[in-house]
mmCIF entry with sequence, helices, sheets and N, C-alpha, C, O atoms, coordinates in Angstrom:
data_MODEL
# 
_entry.id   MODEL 
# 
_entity.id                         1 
_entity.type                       polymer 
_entity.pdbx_number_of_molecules   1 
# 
_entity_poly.entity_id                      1 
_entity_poly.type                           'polypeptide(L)' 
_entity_poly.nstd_linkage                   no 
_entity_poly.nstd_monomer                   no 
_entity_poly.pdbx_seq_one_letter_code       
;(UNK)(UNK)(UNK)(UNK)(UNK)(UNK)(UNK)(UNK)(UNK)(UNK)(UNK)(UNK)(UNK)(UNK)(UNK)(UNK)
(UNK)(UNK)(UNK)(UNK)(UNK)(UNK)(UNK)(UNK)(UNK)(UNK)(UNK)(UNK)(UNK)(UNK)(UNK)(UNK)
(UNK)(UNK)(UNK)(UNK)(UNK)(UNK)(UNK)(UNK)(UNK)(UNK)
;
_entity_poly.pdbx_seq_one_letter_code_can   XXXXXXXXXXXXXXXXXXXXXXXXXXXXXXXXXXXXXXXXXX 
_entity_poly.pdbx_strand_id                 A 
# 
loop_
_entity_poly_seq.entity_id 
_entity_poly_seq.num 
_entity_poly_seq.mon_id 
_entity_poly_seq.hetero 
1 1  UNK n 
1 2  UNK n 
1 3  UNK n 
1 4  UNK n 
1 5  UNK n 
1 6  UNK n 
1 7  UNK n 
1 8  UNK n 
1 9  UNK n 
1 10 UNK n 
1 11 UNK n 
1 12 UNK n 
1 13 UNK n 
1 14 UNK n 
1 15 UNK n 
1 16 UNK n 
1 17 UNK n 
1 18 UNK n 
1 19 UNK n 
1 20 UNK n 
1 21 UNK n 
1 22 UNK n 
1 23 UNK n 
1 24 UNK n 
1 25 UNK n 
1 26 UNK n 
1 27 UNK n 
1 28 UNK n 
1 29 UNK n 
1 30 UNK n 
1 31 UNK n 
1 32 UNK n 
1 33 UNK n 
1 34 UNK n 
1 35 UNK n 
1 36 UNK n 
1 37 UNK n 
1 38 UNK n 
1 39 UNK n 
1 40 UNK n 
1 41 UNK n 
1 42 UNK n 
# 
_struct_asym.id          A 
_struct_asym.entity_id   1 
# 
loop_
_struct_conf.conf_type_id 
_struct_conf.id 
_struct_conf.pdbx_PDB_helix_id 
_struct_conf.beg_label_comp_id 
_struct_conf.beg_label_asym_id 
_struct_conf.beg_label_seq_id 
_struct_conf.pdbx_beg_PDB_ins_code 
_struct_conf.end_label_comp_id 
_struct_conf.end_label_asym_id 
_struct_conf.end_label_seq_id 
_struct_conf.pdbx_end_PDB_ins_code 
_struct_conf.beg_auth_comp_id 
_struct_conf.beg_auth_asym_id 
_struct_conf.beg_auth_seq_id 
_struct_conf.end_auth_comp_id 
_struct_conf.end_auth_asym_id 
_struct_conf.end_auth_seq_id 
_struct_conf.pdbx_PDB_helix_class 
_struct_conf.details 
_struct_conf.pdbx_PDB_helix_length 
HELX_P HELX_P1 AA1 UNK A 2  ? UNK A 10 ? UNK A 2  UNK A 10 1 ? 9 
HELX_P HELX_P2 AA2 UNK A 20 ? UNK A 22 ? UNK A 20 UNK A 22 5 ? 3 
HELX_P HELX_P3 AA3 UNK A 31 ? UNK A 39 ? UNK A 31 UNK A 39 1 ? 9 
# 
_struct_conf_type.id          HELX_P 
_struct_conf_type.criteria    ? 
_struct_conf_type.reference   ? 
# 
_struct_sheet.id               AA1 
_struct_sheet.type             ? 
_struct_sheet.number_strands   2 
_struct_sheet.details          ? 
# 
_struct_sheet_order.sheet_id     AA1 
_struct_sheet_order.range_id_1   1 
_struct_sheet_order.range_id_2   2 
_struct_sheet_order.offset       ? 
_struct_sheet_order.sense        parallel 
# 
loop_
_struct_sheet_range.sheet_id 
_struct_sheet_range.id 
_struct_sheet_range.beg_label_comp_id 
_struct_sheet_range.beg_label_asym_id 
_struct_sheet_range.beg_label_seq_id 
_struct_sheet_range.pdbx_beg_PDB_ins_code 
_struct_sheet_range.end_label_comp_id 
_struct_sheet_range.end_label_asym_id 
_struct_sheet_range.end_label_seq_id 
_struct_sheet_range.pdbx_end_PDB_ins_code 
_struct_sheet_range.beg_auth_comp_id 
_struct_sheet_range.beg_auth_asym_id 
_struct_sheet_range.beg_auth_seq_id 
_struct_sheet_range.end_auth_comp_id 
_struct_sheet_range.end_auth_asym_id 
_struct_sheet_range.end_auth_seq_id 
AA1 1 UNK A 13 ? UNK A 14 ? UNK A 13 UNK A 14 
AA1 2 UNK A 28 ? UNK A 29 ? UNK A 28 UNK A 29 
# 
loop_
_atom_site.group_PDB 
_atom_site.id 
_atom_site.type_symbol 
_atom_site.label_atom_id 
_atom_site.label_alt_id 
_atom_site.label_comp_id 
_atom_site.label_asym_id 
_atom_site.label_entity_id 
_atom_site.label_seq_id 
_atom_site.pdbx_PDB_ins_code 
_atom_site.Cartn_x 
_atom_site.Cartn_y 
_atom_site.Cartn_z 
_atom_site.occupancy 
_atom_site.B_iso_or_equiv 
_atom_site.pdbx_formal_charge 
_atom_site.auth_seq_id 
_atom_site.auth_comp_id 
_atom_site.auth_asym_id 
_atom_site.auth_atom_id 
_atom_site.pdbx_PDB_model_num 
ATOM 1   N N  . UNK A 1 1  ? -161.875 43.133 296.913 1.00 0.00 ? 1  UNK A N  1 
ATOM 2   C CA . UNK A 1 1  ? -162.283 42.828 298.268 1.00 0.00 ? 1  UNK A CA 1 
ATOM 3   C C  . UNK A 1 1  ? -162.688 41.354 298.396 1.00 0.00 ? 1  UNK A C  1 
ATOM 4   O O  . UNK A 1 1  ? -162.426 40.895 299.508 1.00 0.00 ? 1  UNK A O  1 
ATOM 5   N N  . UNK A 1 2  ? -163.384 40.310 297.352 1.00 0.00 ? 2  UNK A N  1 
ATOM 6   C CA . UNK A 1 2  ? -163.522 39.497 297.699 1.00 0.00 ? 2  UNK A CA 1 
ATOM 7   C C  . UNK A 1 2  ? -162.754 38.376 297.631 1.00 0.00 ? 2  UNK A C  1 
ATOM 8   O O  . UNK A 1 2  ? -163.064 37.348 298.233 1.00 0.00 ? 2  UNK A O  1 
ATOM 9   N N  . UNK A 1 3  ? -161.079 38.549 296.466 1.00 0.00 ? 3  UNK A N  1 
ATOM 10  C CA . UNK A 1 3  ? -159.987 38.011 296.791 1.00 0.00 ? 3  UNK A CA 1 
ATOM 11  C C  . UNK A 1 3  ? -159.814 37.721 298.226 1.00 0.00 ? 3  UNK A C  1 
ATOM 12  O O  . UNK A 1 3  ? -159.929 36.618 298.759 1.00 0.00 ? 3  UNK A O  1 
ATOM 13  N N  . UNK A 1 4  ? -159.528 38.829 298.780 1.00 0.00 ? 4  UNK A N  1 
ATOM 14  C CA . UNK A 1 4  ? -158.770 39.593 300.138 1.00 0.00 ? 4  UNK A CA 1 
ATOM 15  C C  . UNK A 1 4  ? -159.917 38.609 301.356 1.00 0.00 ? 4  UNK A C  1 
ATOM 16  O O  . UNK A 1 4  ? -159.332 38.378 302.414 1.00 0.00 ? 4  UNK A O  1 
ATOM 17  N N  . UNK A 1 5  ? -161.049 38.182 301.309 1.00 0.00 ? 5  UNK A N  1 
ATOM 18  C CA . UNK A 1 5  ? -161.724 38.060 301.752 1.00 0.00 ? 5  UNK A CA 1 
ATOM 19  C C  . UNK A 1 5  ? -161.580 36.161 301.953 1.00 0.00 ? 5  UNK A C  1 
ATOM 20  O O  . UNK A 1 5  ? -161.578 35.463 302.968 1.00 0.00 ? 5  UNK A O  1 
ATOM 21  N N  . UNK A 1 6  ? -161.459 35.772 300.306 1.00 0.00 ? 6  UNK A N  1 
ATOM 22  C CA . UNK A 1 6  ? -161.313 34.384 300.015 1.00 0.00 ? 6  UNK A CA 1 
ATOM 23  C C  . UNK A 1 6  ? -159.814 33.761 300.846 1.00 0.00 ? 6  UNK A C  1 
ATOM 24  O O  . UNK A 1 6  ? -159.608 32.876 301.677 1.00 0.00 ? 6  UNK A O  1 
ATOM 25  N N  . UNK A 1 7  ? -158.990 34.718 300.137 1.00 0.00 ? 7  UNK A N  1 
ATOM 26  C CA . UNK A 1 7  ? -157.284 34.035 300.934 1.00 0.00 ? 7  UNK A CA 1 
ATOM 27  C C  . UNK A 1 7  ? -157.911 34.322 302.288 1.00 0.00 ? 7  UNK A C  1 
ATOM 28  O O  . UNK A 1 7  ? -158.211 33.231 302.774 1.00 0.00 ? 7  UNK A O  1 
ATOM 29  N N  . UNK A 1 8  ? -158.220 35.250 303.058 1.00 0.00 ? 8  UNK A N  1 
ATOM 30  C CA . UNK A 1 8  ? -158.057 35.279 304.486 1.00 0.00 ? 8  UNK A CA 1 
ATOM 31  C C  . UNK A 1 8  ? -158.773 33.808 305.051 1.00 0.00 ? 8  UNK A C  1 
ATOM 32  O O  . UNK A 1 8  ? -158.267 33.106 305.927 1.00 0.00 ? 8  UNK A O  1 
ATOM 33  N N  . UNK A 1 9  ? -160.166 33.490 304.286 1.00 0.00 ? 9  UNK A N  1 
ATOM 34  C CA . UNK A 1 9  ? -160.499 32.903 305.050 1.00 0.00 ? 9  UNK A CA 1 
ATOM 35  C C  . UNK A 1 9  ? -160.462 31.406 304.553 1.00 0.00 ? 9  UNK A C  1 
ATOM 36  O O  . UNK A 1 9  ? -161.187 30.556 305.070 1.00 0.00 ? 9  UNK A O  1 
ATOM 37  N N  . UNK A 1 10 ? -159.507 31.095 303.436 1.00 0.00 ? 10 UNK A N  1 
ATOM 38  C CA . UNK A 1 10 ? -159.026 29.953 302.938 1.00 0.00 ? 10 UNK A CA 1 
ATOM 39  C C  . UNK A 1 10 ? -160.293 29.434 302.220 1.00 0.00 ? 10 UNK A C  1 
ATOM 40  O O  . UNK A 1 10 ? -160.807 28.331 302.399 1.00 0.00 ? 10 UNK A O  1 
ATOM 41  N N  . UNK A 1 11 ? -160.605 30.152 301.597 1.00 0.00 ? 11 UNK A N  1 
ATOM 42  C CA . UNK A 1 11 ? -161.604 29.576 300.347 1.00 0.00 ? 11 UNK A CA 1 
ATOM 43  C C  . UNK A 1 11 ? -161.684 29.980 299.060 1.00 0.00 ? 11 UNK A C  1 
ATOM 44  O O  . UNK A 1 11 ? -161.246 31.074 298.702 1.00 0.00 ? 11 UNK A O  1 
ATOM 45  N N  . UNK A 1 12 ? -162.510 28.741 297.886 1.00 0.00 ? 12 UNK A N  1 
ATOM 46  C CA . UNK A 1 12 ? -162.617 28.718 296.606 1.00 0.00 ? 12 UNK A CA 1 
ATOM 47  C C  . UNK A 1 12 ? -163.202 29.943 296.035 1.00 0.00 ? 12 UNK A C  1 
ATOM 48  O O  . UNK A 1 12 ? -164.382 29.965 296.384 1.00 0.00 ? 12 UNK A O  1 
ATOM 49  N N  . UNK A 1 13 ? -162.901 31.023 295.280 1.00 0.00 ? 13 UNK A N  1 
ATOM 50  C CA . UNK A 1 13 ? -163.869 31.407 294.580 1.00 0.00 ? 13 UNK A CA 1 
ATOM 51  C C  . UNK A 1 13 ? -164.175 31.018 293.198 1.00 0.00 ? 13 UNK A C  1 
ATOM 52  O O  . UNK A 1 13 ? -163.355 30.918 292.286 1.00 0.00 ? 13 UNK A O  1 
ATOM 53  N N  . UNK A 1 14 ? -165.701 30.763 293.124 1.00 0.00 ? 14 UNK A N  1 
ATOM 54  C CA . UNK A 1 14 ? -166.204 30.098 291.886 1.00 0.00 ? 14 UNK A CA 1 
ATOM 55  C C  . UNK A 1 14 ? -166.628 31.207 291.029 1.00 0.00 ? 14 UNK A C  1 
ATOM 56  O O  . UNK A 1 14 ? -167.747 31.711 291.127 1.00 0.00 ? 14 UNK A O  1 
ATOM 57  N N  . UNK A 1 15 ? -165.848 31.543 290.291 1.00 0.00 ? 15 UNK A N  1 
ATOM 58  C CA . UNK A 1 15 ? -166.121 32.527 289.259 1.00 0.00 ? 15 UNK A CA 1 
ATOM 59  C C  . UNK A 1 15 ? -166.211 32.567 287.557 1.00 0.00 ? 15 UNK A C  1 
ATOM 60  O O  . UNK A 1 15 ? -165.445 31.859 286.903 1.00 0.00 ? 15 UNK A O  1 
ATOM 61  N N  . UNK A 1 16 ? -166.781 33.073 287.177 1.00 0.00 ? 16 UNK A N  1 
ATOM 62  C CA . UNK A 1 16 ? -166.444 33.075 285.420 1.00 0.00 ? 16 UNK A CA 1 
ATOM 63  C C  . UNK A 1 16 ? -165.644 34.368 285.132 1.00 0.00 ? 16 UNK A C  1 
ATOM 64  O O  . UNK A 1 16 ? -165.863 34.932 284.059 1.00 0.00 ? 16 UNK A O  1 
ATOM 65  N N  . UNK A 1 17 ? -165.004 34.737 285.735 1.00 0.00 ? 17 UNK A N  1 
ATOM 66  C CA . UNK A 1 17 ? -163.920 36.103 285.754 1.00 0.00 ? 17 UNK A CA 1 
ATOM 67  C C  . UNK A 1 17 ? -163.047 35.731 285.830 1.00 0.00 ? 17 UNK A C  1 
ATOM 68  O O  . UNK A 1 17 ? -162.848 35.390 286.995 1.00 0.00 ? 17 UNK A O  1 
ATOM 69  N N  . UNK A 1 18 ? -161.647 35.403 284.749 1.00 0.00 ? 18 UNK A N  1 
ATOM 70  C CA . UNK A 1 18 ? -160.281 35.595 284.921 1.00 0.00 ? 18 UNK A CA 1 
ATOM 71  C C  . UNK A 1 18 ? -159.817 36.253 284.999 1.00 0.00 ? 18 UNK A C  1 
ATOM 72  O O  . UNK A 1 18 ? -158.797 36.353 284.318 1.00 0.00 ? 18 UNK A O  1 
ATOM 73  N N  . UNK A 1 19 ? -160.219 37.311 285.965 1.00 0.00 ? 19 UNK A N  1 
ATOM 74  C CA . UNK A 1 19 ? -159.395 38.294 286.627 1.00 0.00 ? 19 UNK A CA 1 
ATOM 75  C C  . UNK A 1 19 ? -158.727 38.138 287.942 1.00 0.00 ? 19 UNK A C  1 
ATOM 76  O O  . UNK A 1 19 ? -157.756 38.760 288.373 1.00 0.00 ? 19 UNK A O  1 
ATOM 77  N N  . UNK A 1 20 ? -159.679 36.847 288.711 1.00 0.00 ? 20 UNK A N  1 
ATOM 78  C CA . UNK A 1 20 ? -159.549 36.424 289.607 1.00 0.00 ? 20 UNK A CA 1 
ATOM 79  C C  . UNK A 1 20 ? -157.805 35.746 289.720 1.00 0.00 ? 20 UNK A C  1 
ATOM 80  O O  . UNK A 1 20 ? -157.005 35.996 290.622 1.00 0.00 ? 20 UNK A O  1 
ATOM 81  N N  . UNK A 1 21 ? -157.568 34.827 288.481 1.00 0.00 ? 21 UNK A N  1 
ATOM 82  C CA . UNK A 1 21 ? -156.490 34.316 288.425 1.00 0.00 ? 21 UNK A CA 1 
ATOM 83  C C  . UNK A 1 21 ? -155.427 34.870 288.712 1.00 0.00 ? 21 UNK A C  1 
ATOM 84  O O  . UNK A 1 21 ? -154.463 34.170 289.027 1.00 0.00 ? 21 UNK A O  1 
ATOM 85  N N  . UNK A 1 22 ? -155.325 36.291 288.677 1.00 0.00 ? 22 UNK A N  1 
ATOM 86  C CA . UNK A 1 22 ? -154.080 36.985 288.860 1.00 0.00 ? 22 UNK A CA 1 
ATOM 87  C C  . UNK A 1 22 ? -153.727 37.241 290.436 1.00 0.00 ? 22 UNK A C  1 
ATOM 88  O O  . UNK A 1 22 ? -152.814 37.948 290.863 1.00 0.00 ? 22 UNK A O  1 
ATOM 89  N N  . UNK A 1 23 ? -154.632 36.527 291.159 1.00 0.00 ? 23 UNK A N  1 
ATOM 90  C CA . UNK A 1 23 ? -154.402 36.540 292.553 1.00 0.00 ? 23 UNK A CA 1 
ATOM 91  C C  . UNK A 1 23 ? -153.327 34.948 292.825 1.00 0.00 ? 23 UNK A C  1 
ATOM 92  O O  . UNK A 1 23 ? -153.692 33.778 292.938 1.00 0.00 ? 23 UNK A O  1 
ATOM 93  N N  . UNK A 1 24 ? -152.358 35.373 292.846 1.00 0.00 ? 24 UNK A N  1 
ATOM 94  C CA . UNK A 1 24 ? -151.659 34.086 293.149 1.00 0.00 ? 24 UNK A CA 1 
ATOM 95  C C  . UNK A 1 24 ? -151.757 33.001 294.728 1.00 0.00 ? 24 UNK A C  1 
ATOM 96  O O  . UNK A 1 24 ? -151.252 31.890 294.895 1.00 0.00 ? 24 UNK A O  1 
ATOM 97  N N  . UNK A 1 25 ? -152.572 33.808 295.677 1.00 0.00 ? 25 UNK A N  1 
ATOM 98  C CA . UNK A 1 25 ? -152.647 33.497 296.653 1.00 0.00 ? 25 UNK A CA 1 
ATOM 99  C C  . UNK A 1 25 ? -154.192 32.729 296.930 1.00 0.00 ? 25 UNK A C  1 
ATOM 100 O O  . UNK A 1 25 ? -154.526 32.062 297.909 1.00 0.00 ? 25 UNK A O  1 
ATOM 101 N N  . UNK A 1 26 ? -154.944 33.057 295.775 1.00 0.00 ? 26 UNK A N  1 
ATOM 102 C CA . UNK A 1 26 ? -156.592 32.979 295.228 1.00 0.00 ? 26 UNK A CA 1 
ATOM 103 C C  . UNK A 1 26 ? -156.661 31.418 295.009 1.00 0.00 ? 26 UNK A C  1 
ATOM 104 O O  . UNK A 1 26 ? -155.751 30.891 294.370 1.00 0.00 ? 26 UNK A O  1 
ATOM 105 N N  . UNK A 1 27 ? -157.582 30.734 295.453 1.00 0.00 ? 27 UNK A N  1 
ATOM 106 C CA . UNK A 1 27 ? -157.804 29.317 295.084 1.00 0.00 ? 27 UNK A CA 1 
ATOM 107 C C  . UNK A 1 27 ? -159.031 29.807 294.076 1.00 0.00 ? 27 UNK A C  1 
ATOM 108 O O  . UNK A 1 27 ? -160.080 30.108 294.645 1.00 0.00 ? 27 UNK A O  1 
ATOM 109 N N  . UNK A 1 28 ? -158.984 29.928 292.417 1.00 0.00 ? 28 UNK A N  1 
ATOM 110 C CA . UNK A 1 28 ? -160.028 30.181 291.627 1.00 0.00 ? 28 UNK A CA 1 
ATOM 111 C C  . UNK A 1 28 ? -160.848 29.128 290.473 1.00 0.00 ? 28 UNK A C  1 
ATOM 112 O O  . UNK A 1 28 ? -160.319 28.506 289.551 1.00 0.00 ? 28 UNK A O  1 
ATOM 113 N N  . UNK A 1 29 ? -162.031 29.155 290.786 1.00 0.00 ? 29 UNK A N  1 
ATOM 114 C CA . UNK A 1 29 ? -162.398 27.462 289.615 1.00 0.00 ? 29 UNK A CA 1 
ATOM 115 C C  . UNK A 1 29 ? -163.814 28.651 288.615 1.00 0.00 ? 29 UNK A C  1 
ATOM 116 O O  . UNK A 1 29 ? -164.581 29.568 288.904 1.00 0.00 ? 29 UNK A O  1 
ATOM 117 N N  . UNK A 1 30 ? -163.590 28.174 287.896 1.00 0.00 ? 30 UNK A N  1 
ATOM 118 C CA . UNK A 1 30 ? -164.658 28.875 286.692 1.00 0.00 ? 30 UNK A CA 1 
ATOM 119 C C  . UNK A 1 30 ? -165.698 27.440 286.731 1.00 0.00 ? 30 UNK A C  1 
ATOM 120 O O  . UNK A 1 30 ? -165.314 26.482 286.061 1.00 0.00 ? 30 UNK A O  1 
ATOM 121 N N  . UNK A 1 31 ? -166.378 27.373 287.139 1.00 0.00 ? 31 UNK A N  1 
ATOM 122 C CA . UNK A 1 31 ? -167.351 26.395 286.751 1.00 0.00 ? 31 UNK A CA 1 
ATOM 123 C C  . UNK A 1 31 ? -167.709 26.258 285.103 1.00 0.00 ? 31 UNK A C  1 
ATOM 124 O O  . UNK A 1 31 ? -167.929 25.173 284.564 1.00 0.00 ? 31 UNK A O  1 
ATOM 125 N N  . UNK A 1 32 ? -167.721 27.128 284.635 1.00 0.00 ? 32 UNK A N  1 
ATOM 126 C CA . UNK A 1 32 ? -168.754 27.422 283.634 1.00 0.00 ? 32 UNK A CA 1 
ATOM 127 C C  . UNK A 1 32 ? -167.343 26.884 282.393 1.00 0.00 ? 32 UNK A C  1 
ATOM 128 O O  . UNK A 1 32 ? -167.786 26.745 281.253 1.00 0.00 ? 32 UNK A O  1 
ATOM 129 N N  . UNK A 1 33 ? -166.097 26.652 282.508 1.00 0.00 ? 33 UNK A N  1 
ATOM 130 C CA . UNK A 1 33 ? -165.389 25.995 282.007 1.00 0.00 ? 33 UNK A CA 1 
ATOM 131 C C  . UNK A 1 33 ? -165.576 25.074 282.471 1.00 0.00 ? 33 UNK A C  1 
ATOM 132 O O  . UNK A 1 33 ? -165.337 24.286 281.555 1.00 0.00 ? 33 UNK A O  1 
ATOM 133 N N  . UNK A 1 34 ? -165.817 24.586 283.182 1.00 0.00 ? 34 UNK A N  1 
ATOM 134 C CA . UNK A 1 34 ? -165.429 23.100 283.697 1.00 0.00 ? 34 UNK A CA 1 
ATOM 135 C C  . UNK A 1 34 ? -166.812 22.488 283.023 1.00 0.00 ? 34 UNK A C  1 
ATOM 136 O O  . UNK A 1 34 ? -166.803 21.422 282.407 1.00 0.00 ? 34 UNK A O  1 
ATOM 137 N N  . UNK A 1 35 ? -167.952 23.255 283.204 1.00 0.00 ? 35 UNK A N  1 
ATOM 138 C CA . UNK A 1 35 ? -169.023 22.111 282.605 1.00 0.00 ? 35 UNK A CA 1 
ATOM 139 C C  . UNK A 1 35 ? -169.016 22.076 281.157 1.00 0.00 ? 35 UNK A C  1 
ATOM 140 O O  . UNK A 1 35 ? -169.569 21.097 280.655 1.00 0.00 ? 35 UNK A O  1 
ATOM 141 N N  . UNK A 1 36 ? -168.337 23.222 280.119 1.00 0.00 ? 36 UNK A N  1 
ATOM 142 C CA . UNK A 1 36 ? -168.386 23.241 279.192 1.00 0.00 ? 36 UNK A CA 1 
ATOM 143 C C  . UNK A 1 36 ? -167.563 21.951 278.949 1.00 0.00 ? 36 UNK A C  1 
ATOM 144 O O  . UNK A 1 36 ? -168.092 21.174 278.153 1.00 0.00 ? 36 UNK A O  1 
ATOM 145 N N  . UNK A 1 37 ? -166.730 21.680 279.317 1.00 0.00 ? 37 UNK A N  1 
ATOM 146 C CA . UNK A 1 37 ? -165.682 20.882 278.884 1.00 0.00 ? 37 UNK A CA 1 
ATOM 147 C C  . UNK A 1 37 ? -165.739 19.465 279.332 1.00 0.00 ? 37 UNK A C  1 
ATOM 148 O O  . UNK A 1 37 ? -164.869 18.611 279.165 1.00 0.00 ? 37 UNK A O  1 
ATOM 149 N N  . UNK A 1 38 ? -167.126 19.313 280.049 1.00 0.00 ? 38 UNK A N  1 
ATOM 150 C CA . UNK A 1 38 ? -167.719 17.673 280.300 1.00 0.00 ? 38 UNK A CA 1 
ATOM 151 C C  . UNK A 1 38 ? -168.902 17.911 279.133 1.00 0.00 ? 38 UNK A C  1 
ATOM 152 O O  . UNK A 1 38 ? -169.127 16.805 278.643 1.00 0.00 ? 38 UNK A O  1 
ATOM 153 N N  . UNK A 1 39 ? -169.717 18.903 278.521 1.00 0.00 ? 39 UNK A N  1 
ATOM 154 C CA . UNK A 1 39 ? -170.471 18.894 277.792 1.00 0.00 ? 39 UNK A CA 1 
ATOM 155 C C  . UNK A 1 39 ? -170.064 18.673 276.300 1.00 0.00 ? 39 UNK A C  1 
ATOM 156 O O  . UNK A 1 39 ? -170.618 17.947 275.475 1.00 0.00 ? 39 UNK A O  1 
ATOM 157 N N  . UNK A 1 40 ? -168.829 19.566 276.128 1.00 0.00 ? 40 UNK A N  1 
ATOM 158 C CA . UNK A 1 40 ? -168.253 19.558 274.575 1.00 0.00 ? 40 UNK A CA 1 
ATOM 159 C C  . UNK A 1 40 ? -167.007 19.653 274.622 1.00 0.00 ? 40 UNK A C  1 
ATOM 160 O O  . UNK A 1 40 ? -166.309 20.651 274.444 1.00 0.00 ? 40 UNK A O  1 
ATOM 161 N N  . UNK A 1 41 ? -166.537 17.985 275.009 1.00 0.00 ? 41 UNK A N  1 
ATOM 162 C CA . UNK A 1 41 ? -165.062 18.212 275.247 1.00 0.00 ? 41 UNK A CA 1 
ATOM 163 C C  . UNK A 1 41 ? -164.537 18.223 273.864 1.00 0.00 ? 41 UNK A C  1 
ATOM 164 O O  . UNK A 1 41 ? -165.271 17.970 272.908 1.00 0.00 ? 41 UNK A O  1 
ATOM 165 N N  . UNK A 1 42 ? -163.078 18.559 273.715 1.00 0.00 ? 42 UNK A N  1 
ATOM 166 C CA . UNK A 1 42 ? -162.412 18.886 272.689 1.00 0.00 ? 42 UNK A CA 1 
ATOM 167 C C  . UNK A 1 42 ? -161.996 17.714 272.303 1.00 0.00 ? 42 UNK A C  1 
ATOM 168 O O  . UNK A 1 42 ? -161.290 17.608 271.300 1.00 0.00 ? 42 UNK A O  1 
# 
């Protein structure tokens, strides 16, 4: 529901769930990667 919710109303969901990704229509950002990877980049 909150896919369905995000595409309708053209927004990000910020999640730590890659489950989200399988929504191809889903704009999805994991924060919690993204700061890891300014904290301890590879």
């Amino acid at each position: 529901m909150l896919a369905a919710l995000a595409i309708e109303s053209g927004l990000t969901i910020l999640s730590a769930d890659s489950d989200f990704a399988r929504f191809n229509q889903t704009r999805w950002e994991n924060l919690l990667a993204s700061w890891i990877n300014k904290v301890a980049p590879r």
